[in-house]
N, C-alpha and C positions, 0 to 999 in steps of 0.2 A: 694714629700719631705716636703711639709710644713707642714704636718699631722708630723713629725717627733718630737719627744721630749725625751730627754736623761733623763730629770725627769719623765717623767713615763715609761720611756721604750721602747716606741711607734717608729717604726722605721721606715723611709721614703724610704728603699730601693725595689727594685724590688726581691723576690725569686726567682729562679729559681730551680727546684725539679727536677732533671735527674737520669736516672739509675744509680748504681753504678759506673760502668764502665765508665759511659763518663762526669765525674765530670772533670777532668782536660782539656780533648778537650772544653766543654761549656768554658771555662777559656782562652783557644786560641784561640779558634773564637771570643771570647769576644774583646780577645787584639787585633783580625785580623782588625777588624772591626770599633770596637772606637778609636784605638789607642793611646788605654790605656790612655785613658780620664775620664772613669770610676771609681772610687775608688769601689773593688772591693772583698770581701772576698771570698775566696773559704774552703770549711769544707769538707775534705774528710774522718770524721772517726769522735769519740767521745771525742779523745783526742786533735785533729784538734779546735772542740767548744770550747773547755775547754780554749784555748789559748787568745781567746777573752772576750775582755769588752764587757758590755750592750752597753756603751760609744761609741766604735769603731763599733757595731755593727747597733749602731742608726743611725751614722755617714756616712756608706757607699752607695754606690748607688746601689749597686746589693749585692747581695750572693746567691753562688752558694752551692748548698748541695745534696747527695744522697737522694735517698727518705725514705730508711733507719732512717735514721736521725728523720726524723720527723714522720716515723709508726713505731710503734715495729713489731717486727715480730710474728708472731699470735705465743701463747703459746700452749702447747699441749690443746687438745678440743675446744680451742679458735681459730676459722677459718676466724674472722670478721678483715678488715684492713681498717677502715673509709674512710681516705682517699683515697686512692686508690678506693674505692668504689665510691665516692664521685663523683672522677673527670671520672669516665665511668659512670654515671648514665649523670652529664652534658655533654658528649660529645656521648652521645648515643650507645657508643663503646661496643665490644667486654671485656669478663673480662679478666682484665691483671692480669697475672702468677707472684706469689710471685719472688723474687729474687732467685736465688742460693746461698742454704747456701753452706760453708763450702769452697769458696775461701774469697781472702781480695777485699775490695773494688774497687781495680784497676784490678786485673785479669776478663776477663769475661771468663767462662766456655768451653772449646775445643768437 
């Protein structure tokens, strides 16, 4: 948090980048656990960020967000997702499967 500065934007909290689906559980465990000592945002969707200041966002200790959020979803012929590539190239991991389109962010697919 001392890296943090609302004059440049620079924000001291921890990310946390979860599936779709388990954006509000990361947010309960959150609470189970620090109780709710944390100041904490959670973004479950684009209208979600929107709600937020740079301010508020500097400010907090954690935010929680789908991974959505921060890859786009490959556009037609475009197959590359950075991140997501990123963190299986550092964890030496098998390649993780795009999201399901075509529910909302809370639903996961039956």
């Amino acid at each position: 948090r001392e890296n943090a500065s609302v004059e440049t934007g620079r924000s001291g909290a921890t990310l946390v980048v979860v599936p779709p689906g388990l954006v509000q559980q990361w947010d309960d465990e959150r609470k189970k656990f620090t109780k709710n000592k944390l100041k904490c945002i959670t973004i479950d969707c684009t209208n979600s960020l929107k709600k937020y200041s740079v301010d508020e966002i500097c400010k907090a200790d954690m935010v929680i967000v789908p991974a959505g959020i921060i890859e786009e979803r490959p556009k037609s012929g475009n197959k590359t997702r950075p991140y997501t590539e990123h963190l299986v190239k550092k964890a030496k991991a098998n390649k993780i499967p795009p999201a399901p389109t075509g529910f909302s962010q809370r639903e996961a697919p039956t």
